[in-house]
C-alpha positions in Angstrom: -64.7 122.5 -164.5 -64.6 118.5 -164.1 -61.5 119.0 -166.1 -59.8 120.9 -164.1 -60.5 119.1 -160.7 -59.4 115.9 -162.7 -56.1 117.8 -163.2 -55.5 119.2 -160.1 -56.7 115.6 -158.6 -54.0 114.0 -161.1 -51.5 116.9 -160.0 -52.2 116.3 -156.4 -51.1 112.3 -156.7 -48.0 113.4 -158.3 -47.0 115.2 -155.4 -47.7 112.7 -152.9 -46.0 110.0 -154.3 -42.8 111.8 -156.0 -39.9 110.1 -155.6 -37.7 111.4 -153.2 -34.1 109.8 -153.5 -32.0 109.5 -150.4 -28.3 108.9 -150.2 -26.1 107.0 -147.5 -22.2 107.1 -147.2 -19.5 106.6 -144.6 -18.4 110.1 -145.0 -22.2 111.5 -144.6 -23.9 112.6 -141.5 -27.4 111.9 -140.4 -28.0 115.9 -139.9 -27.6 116.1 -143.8 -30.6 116.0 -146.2 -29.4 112.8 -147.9 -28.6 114.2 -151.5 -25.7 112.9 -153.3 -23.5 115.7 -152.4 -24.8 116.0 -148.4 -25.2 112.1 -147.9 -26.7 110.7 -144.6 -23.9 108.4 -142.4 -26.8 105.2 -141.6 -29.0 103.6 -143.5 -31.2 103.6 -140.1 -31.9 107.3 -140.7 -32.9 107.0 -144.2 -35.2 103.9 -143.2 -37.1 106.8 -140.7 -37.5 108.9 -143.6 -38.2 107.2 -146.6 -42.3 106.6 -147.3 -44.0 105.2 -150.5 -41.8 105.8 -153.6 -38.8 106.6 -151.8 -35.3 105.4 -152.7 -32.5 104.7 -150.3 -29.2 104.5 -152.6 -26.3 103.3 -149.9 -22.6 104.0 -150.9 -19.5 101.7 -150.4 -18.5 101.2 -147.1 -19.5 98.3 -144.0 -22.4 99.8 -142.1 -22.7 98.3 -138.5 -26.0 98.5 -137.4 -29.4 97.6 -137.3 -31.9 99.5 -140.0 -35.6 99.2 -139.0 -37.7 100.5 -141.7 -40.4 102.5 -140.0 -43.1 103.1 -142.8 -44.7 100.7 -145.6 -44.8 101.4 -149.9 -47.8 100.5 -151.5 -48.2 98.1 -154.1 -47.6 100.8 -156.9 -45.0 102.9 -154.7 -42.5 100.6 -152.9 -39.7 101.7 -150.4 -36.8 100.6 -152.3 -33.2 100.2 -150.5 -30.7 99.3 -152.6 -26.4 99.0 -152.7 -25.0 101.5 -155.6 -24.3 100.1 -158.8 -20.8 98.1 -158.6 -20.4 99.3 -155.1 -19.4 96.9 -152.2 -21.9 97.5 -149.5 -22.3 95.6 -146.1 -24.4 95.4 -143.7 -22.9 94.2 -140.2 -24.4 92.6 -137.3 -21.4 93.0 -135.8 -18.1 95.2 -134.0 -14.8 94.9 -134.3 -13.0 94.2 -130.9 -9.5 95.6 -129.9 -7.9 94.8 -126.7 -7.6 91.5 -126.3 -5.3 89.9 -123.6 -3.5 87.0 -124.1 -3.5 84.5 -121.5 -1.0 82.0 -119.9 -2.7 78.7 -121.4 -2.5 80.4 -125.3 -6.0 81.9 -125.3 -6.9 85.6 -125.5 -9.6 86.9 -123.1 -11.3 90.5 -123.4 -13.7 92.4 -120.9 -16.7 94.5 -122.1 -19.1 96.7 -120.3 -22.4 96.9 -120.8 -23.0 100.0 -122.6 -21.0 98.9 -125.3 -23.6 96.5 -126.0 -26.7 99.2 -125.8 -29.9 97.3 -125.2 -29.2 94.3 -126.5 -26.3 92.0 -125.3 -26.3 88.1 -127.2 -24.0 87.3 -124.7 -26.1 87.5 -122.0 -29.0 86.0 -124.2 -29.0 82.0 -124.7 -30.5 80.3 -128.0 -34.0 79.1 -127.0 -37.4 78.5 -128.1 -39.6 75.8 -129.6 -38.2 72.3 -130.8 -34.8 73.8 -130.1 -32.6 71.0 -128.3 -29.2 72.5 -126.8 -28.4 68.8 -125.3 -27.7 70.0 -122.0 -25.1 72.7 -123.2 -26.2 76.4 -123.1 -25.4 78.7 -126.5 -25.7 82.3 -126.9 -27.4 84.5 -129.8 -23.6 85.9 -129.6 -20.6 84.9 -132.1 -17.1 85.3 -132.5 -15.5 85.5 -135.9 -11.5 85.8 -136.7 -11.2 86.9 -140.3 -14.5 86.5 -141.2 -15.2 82.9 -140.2 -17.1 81.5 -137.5 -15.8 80.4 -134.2 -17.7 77.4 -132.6 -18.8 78.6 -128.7 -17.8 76.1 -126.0 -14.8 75.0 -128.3 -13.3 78.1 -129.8 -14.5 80.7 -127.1 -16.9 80.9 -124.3 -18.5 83.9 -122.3 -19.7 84.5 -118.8 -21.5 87.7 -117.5 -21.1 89.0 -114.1 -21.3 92.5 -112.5 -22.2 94.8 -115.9 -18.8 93.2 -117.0 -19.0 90.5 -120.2 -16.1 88.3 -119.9 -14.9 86.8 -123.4 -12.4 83.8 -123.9 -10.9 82.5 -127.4 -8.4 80.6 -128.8 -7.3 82.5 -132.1 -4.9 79.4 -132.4 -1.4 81.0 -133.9 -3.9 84.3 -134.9 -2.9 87.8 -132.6 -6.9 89.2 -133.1 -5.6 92.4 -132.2 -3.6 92.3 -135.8 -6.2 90.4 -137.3 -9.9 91.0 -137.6 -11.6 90.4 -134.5 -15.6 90.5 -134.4 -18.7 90.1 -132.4 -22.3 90.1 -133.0 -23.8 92.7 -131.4 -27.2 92.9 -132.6 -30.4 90.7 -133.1 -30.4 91.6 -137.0 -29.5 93.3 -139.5 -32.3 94.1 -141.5 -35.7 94.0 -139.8 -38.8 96.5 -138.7 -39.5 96.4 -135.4 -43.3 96.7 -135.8 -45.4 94.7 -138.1 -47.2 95.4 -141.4 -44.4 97.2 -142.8 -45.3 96.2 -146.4 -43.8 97.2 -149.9 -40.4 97.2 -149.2 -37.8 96.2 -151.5 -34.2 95.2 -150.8 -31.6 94.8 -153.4 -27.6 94.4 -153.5 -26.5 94.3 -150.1 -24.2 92.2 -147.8 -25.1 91.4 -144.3 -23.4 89.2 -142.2 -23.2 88.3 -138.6 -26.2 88.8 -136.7 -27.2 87.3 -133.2 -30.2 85.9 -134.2 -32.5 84.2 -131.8 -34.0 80.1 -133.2 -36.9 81.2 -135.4 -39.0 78.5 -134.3 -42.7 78.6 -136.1 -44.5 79.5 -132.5 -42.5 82.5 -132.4 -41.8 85.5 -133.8 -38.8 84.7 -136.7 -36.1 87.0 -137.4 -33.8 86.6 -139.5 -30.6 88.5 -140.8 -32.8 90.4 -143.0 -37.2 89.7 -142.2 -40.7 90.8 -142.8 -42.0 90.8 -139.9 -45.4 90.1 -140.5 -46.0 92.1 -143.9 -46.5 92.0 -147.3 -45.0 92.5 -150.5 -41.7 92.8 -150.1 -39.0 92.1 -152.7 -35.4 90.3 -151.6 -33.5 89.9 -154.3 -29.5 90.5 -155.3 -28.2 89.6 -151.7 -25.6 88.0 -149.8 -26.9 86.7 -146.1 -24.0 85.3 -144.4 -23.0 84.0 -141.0 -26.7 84.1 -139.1 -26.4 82.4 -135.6 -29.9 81.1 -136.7 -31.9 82.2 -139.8 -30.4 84.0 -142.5 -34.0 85.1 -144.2 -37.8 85.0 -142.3 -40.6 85.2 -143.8 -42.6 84.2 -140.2 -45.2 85.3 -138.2 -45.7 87.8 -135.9 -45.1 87.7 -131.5 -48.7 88.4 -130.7 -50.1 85.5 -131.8 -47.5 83.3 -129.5 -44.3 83.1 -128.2 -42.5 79.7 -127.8 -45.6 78.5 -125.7 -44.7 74.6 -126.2 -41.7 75.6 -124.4 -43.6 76.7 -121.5 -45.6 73.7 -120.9 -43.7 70.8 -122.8 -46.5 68.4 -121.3 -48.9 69.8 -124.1 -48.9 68.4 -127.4 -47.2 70.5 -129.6 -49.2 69.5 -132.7 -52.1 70.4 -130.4 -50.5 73.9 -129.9 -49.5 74.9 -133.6 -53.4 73.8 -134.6 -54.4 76.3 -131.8 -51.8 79.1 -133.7 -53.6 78.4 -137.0 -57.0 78.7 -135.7 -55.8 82.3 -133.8 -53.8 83.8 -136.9 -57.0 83.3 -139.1 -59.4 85.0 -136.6 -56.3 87.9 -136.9 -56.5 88.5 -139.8 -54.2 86.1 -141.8 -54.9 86.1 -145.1 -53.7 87.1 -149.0 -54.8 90.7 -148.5 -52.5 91.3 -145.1 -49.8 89.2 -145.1 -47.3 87.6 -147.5 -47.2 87.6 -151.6 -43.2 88.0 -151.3 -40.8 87.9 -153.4 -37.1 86.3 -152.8 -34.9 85.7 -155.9 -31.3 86.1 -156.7 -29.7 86.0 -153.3 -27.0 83.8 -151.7 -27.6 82.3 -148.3 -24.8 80.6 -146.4 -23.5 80.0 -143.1 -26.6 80.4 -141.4 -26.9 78.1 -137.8 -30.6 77.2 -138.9 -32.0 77.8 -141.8 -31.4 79.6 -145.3 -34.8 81.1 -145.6 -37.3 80.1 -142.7 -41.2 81.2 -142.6 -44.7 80.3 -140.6 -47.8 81.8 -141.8 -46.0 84.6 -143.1 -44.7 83.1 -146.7 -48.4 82.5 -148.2 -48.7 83.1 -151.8 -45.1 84.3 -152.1 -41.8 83.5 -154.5 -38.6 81.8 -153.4 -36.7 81.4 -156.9 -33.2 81.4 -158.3 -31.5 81.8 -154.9 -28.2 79.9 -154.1 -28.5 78.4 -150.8 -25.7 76.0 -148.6 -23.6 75.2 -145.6 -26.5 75.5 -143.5 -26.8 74.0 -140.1 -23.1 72.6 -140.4 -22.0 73.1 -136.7 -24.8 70.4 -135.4 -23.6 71.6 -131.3 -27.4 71.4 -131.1 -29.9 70.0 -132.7 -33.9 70.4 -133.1 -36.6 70.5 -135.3 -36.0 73.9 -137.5 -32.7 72.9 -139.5 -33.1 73.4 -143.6 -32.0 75.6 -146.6 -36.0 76.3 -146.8 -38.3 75.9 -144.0 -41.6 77.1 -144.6 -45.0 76.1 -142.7 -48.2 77.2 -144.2 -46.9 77.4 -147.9 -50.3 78.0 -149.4 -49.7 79.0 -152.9 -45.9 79.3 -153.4 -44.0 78.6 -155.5 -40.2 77.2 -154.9 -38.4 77.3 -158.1 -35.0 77.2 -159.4 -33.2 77.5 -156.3 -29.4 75.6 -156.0 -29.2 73.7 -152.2 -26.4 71.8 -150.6 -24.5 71.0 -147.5 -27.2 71.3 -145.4 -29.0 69.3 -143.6 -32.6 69.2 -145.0 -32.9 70.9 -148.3 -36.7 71.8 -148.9 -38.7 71.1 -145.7 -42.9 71.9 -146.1 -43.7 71.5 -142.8 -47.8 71.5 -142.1 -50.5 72.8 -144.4 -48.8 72.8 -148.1 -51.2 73.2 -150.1 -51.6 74.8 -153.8 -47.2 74.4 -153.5 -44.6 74.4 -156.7 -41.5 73.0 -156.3 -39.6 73.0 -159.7 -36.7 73.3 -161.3 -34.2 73.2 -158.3 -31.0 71.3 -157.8 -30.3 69.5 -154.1 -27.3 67.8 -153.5 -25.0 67.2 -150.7 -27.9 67.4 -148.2 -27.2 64.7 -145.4 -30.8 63.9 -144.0 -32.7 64.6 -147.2 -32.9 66.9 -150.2 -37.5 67.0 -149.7 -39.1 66.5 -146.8 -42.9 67.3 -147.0 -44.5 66.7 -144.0 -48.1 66.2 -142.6 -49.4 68.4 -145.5 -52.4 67.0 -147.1 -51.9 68.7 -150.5 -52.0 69.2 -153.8 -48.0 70.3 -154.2 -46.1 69.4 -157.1 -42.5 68.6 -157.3 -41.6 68.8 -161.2 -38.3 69.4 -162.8 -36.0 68.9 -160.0 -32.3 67.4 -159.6 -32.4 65.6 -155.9 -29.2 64.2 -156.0 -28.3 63.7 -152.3 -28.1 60.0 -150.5 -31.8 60.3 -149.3 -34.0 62.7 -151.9 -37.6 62.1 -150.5 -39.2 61.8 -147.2 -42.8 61.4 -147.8 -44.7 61.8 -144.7 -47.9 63.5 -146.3 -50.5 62.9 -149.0 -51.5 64.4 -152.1 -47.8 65.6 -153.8 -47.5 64.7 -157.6 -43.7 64.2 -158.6 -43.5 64.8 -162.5 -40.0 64.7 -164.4 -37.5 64.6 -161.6 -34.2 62.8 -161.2 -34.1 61.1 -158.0 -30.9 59.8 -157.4 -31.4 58.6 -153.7 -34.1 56.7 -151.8 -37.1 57.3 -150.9 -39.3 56.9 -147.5 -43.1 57.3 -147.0 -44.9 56.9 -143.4 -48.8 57.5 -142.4 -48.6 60.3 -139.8 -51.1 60.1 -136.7 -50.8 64.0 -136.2 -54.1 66.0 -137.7 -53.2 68.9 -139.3 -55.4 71.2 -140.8 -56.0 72.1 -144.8 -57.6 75.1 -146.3 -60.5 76.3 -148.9 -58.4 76.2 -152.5 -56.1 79.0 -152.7 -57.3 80.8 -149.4 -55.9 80.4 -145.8 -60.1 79.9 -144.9 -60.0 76.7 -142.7 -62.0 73.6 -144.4 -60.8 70.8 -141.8 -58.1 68.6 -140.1 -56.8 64.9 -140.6 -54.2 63.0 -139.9 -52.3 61.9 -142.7 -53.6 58.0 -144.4 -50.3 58.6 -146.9 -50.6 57.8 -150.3 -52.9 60.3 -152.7 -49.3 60.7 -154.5 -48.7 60.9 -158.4 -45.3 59.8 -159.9 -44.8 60.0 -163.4 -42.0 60.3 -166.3 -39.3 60.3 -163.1 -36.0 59.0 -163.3 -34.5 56.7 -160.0 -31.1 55.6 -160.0 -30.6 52.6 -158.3 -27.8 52.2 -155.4 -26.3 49.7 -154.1 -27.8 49.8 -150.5 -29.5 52.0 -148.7 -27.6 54.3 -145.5 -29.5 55.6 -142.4 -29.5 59.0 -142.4 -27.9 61.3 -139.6 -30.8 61.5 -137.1 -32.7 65.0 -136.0 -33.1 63.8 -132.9 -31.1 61.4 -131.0 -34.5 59.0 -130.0 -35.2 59.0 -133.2 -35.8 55.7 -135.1 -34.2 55.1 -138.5 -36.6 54.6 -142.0 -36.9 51.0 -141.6 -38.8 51.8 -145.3 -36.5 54.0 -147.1 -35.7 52.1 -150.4 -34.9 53.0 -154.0 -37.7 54.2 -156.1 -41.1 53.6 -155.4 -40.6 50.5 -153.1 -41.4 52.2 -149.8 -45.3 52.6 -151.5 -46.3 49.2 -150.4 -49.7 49.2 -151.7 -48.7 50.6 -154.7 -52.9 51.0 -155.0 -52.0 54.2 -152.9 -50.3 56.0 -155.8 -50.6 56.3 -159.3 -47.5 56.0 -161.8 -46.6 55.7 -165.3 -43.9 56.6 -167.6 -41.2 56.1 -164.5 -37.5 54.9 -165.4 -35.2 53.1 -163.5 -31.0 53.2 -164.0 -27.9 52.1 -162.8 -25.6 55.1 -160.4 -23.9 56.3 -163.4 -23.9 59.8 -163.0 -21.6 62.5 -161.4 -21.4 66.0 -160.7 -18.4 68.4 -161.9 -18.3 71.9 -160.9 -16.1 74.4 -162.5 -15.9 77.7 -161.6 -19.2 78.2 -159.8 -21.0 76.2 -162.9 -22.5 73.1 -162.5 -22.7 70.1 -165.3 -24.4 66.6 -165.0 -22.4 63.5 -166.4 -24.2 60.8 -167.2 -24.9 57.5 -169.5 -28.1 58.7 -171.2 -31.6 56.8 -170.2 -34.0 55.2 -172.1 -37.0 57.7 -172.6 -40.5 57.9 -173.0 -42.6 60.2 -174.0 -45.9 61.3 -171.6 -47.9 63.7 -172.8 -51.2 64.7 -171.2 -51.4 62.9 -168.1 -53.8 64.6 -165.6 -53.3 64.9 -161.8 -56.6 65.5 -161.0 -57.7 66.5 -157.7 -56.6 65.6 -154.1 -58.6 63.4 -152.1 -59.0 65.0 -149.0 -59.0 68.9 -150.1 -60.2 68.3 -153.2 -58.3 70.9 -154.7 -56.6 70.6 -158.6 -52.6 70.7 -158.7 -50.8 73.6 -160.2 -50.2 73.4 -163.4 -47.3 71.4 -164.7 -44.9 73.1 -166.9 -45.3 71.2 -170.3 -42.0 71.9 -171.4 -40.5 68.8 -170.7 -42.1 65.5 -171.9 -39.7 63.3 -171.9 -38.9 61.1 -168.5 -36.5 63.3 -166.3 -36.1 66.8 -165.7 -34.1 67.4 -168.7 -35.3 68.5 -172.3 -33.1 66.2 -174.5 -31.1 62.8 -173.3 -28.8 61.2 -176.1 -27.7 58.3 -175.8 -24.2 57.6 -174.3 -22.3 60.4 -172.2 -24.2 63.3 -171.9 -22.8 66.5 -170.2 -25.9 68.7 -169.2 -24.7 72.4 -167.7 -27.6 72.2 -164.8 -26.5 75.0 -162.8 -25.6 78.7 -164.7 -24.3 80.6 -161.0 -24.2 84.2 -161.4 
């Protein structure tokens, strides 16, 4: 008998979580049952269909709209979305305009209603939030593109609102956008459940672009392009994100546990604020078996006004790895406090690996509470304010295996980060921070206590710095800021050098260059002296007492690389897809 009800048990599990396959296509219709020969027309109408197990399969085609997944996978039975093998499949933020009329002065000017916008209009809808700094200038959430680029608002086209009418102006230059391919961002994302807790939920293959995203500042609610909201699990991988107005991936917090409230009383002290946040997310529930344990790999971020991939809270314990980030954060009309390839607060227990990042203007930026962080294997260059900034984190995080090649590769305003094996080819700034900022049991988010950061605590050993000629003040991230009166080559800004422990460090000569050919990326270089450091330990972290994650032990010698001969070498340090 036990038999049997094990069998019908076993039979009954089956048939809950089957997998039912749906299919999307431009030539489908959302009345269909989504099979391969009576597609659906949106991806939308799959997402309110599809439960643990499910497949969404979407066909060739440019999809305009906004899919909100509506239930969660499990752990064993994800909802998986995905473009068709060797299909072209976008996902658009946007609409195509027609109509425009050319005016006297050269420009072209179009009217839109209201209900062509539905409930959402970015053009009524200004860019605000928390340590966001328009400079006296107001910008929408709303964009213009000709041919797939970017206009700049205030210099390329501006809008004005006025009696359920939306007034746009733009110079196309010599471009007729009624030939061409005019567009407009029409909705908030592209990708993104409305509701949180939405976990399990995979996304593979796709192209989204042009979305009116609102500053994903980490007191509010982040969305992105493509977002979590407040979930877990969920697997990012094989994308293009292109042309966000702010971030291109979040991996951030919810809206009920605040909304931009520095914003509304700029007399408080924001650090004061964000230490309130941390102590009301725990009580809510934040922790490893609610909220993060994501996985983003394989994608390619660009043109994004903020940030490549941006999270608060909501990134704990999760993955960012082999992604191709860049041109973030290359307009600068505005300016603020959010602006990097990665931007993560709270990164308990990630792990940042193998990621390409340039032209932008921070690379890696651990803002507050890193603790138990990787960071390994990735190559920075091109990044104007700095390729790693960690700051007011009290530790451990290791940075091992990396290529920082930009002007400025560290600014070191926390404690307790071990650098093992890098190549650091620009200088380097430390500073004590008077902020307190909290730090967390190991490998929890269960508050232990708060500091301020005493700087120092840090481990550098078997790096390579390259020596330049003199140092350059960075571009500044706010215009009262001061410049680094510290920043030096190698380990000079470490005055009491009884702060820090090193060994097996070498210093060179700028003899290096990059050459990239046809998306591949080689180092050229005069080969270093090497040593060999075997077995070093990192030990524990002053303040949180916590051991470092394991260093990979693949490389021994000083630098990130496995072998160095000497005279030219010519290292491949970047495969591309």
């Amino acid at each position: 008998m036990k038999r049997w009800i094990s069998i019908v048990l076993l039979l009954m599990t089956q048939a809950a979580f089957s997998q039912r396959v749906y299919h999307v296509a431009i030539s489908g219709n959302d009345r269909n049952p989504g099979t391969s020969m009576r597609p659906l027309r949106t991806i939308n109408a799959a997402a309110q269909r599809a439960k643990p197990g499910d497949n969404v399969i979407v066909h060739t085609g440019i999809y305009r709209e906004w899919v909100q997944p509506e239930h969660a996978g499990t752990k064993m039975h994800p909802i998986v979305y995905e473009a068709a093998p060797q299909e072209s499949v976008w996902i658009k933020g946007s609409e195509v305009v027609k109509g425009w009329i050319k005016q006297p002065d050269g420009k072209w000017q179009v009217q839109l209603p209201d209900h062509f916008f539905g409930h959402y209009n970015p053009y009524n809808d200004l860019i605000y939030g928390d340590w966001f700094f328009p400079a006296g200038k107001k910008f929408h959430t709303g964009q213009v593109y000709l041919n797939g680029k970017a206009l700049k608002e205030l210099i390329d086209w501006t809008s004005s609102h006025q009696n359920d009418l939306t007034t746009l102006t733009a110079n196309f230059g010599t471009a007729d956008p009624n030939k061409e391919l005019a567009e407009i961002n029409v909705r908030p994302a592209c990708f993104y459940p409305v509701r949180t807790g939405v976990n399990y939920v995979t996304v593979k293959g796709f192209h989204m672009a042009q979305a009116a995203t609102q500053w994903a500042a980490p007191t509010a609610e982040q969305v992105g392009i493509i977002g979590t909201n407040w979930s877990k699990g969920w697997i990012i991988e094989d994308n293009v994100i292109s042309d966000s107005r702010c971030a291109g991936i979040t991996l951030g917090k919810d809206r009920a546990s605040g909304q931009n409230p520095w914003s509304a009383d700029m007399n408080r002290d924001g650090a004061v604020i964000y230490n309130a946040m941390v102590k009301k997310v725990i009580a809510e529930g934040w922790a490893k078996a609610k909220i993060g344990s994501h996985l983003v790999r394989h994608n390619e971020i660009y043109s994004c006004g903020q940030a490549g991939i941006c999270g608060s809270f909501g990134a704990i314990y999760s993955k960012i790895i082999d992604n191709d980030i860049h041109d973030i954060y290359t307009d600068r009309s505005y300016y603020g406090a959010e602006m990097a390839g990665i931007k993560l607060h709270a990164a308990v227990d990630v792990e940042i690996s193998g990621n390409r990042i340039y032209n932008t203007f921070i690379g890696i930026w651990l803002d507050w509470m890193a603790q138990g962080t990787r960071v390994s294997r990735n190559l920075l260059y091109q990044n104007d304010y700095v390729d790693f900034f960690p700051e007011v984190d009290h530790g451990p995080y290791l940075v091992e295996n990396n290529f920082l090649l930009s002007t400025h590769s560290i600014k070191d305003y926390s404690e307790g980060g071990a650098y093992i094996h890098n190549l650091i080819a620009g200088s380097v700034s430390c500073a004590p921070q008077g902020r307190v900022t909290p730090w967390f049991k190991p490998n929890t988010t269960i508050l232990a206590g708060e500091d301020s950061i005493k700087g120092g605590d840090d481990r550098f050993y078997a790096n390579v710095f390259v020596r330049g000629k003199t140092v350059t003040a960075p571009p500044k991230m706010h215009p009262w800021d001061e410049p680094d009166s510290d920043a030096a080559y190698g380990l000079a800004c470490y005055r009491n050098t009884a702060l820090i422990k090193t060994a097996g460090n070498v210093y060179i000569k700028n003899r290096s260059a990059l050459l990239i050919t046809n998306g591949q990326v080689y180092l050229k270089f005069i080969g270093w002296p090497t040593k060999i450091l075997i077995g070093t330990s990192l030990g524990k972290t002053k303040l949180t007492g916590e051991t470092f994650p394991a260093p990979d032990n693949k490389t021994s010698i000083t630098g990130p690389l496995r072998y160095v001969r000497p005279g030219i070498n010519k290292v491949l340090i970047w495969q591309g897809k």
